[in-house]
C-alpha positions in Angstrom: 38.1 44.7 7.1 37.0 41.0 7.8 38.7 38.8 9.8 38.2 35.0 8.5 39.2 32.0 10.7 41.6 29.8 8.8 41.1 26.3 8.2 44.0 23.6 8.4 44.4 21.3 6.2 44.0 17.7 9.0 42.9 14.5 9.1 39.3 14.5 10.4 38.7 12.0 12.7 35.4 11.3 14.6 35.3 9.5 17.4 32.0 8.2 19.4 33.0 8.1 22.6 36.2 9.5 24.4 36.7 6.9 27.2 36.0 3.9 25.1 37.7 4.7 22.3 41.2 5.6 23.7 43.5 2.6 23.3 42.1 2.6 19.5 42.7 6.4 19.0 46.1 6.2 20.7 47.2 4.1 18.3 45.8 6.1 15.2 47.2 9.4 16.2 50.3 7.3 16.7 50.5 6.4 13.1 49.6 9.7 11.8 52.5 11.6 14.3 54.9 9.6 12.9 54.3 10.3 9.6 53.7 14.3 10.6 50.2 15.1 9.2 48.3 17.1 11.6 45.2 15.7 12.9 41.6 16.9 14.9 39.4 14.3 16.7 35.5 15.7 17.0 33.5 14.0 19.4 29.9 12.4 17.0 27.5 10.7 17.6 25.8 9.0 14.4 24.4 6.5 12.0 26.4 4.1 10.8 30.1 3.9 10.9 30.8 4.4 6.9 28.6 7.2 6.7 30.4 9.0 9.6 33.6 8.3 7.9 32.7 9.8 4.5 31.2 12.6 6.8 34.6 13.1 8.6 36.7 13.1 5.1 34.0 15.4 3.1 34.7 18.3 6.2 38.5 18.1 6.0 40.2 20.1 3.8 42.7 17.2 2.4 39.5 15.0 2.0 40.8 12.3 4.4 38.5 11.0 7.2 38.6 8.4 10.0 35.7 7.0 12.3 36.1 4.9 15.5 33.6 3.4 16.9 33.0 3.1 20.7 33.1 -0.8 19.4 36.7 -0.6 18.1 35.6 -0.5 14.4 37.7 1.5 12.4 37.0 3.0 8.9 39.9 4.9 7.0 37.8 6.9 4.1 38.8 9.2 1.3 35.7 11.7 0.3 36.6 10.8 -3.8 36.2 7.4 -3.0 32.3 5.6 -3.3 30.2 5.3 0.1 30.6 1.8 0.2 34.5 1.2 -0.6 36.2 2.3 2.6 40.3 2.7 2.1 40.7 0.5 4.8 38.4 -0.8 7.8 39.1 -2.7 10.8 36.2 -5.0 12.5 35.5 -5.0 16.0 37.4 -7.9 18.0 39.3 -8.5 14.7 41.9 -6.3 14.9 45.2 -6.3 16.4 46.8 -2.8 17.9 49.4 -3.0 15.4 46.2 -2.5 12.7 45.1 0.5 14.3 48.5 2.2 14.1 49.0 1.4 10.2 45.5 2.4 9.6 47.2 6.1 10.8 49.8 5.1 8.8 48.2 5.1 5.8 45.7 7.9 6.2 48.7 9.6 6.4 50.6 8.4 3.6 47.5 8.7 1.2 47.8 13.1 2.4 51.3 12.8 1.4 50.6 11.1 -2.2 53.0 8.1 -0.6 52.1 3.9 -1.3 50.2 2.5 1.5 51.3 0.0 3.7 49.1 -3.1 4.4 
């Protein structure tokens, strides 16, 4: 008999570095608890920030992916949706915290087929 690991369906999120990243994935994971979708964060390091977000939604099983940069940039992508058309994206310096949390918000609400919040 063969034993297979089982994979839960989460939001993906990668995240470049730990440390920097922090107050930015606090706030995320904030957004996502509160709407009760289950979540991993991955530590990569890659190219640029949409193609790690496509990356992070093409691995997870409910399609949905989120990168944060050591920057702050944030990049909320759905693995149906074109390369270059993120759901939702928040600049560097740009964004408030507030942002951050309905960026988890939403990635959450677009797993539970719910309107998005912006």
């Amino acid at each position: 008999m063969r034993v297979f690991e089982e994979i839960k369906p989460a939001v993906k999120i990668y995240c470049e570095d730990n440390d920097s990243v922090k107050p930015f994935l606090k706030k995320v994971c904030e957004g996502l608890e509160e709407e009760g979708v289950p979540f991993e964060i991955n530590i990569k390091h890659g190219e640029e920030p949409e193609y790690m977000a496509i990356s992070a939604s093409r691995e997870s099983r409910i399609n949905i992916g989120i990168f944060i940069g050591k920057d702050g940039i944030c990049i909320l992508q759905h693995a149906k949706m074109p390369y270059s058309m993120p759901i939702m994206k928040i600049y560097p310096n740009l964004g408030i915290t507030d942002e951050y949390r309905m960026l988890g918000t939403n990635a959450a609400r677009l797993a539970k087929n719910m309107p998005l919040k912006f």
